[in-house]
C-alpha angles and dihedrals in degrees: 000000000000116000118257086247091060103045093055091055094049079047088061097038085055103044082055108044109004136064129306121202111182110186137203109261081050098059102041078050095051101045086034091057093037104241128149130223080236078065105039075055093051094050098043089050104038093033138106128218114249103206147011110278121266123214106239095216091186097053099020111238145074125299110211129175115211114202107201138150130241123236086266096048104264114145109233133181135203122197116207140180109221128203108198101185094047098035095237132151120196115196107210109171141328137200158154 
């Protein structure tokens, strides 16, 4: 099982040169509950990884939970499946 640490840095790695698959729950979450995509960056940037990463058996890869804040204080967490091998994040839901 990777390390929080690491996965947050693969997390990085990936937001800025792999794949991206936002899906549907994610994004009605995400304009319902009124958050940006300046806000989903700040979190993956500034964020800390919750908890140690849990292999997701029935997608195959890593379900990770990301606490941040937003730019007025508001704590705010994403939830993600990552796929190591292919360089995929899958953005799953976020909330505050």
């Amino acid at each position: 099982m990777p390390s929080r640490d690491a996965m947050l840095q693969a997390i990085r790695r990936i937001w800025e040169e792999g794949t991206l698959i936002t899906g549907q729950h994610f994004g009605e979450r995400q304009d319902g509950r009124g958050f940006s995509h300046a806000t989903l960056l700040r979190v993956l940037e500034n964020g800390v990884v919750a908890a140690d990463p849990v292999w997701n058996e029935q997608h195959g890869n890593w379900s990770v939970t990301i606490h941040g804040t937003s730019v007025d204080g508001e704590t705010v967490t994403v939830v993600l499946g990552v796929d190591l091998e292919g360089s995929v994040l899958h953005l799953v839901t976020i909330y505050g």
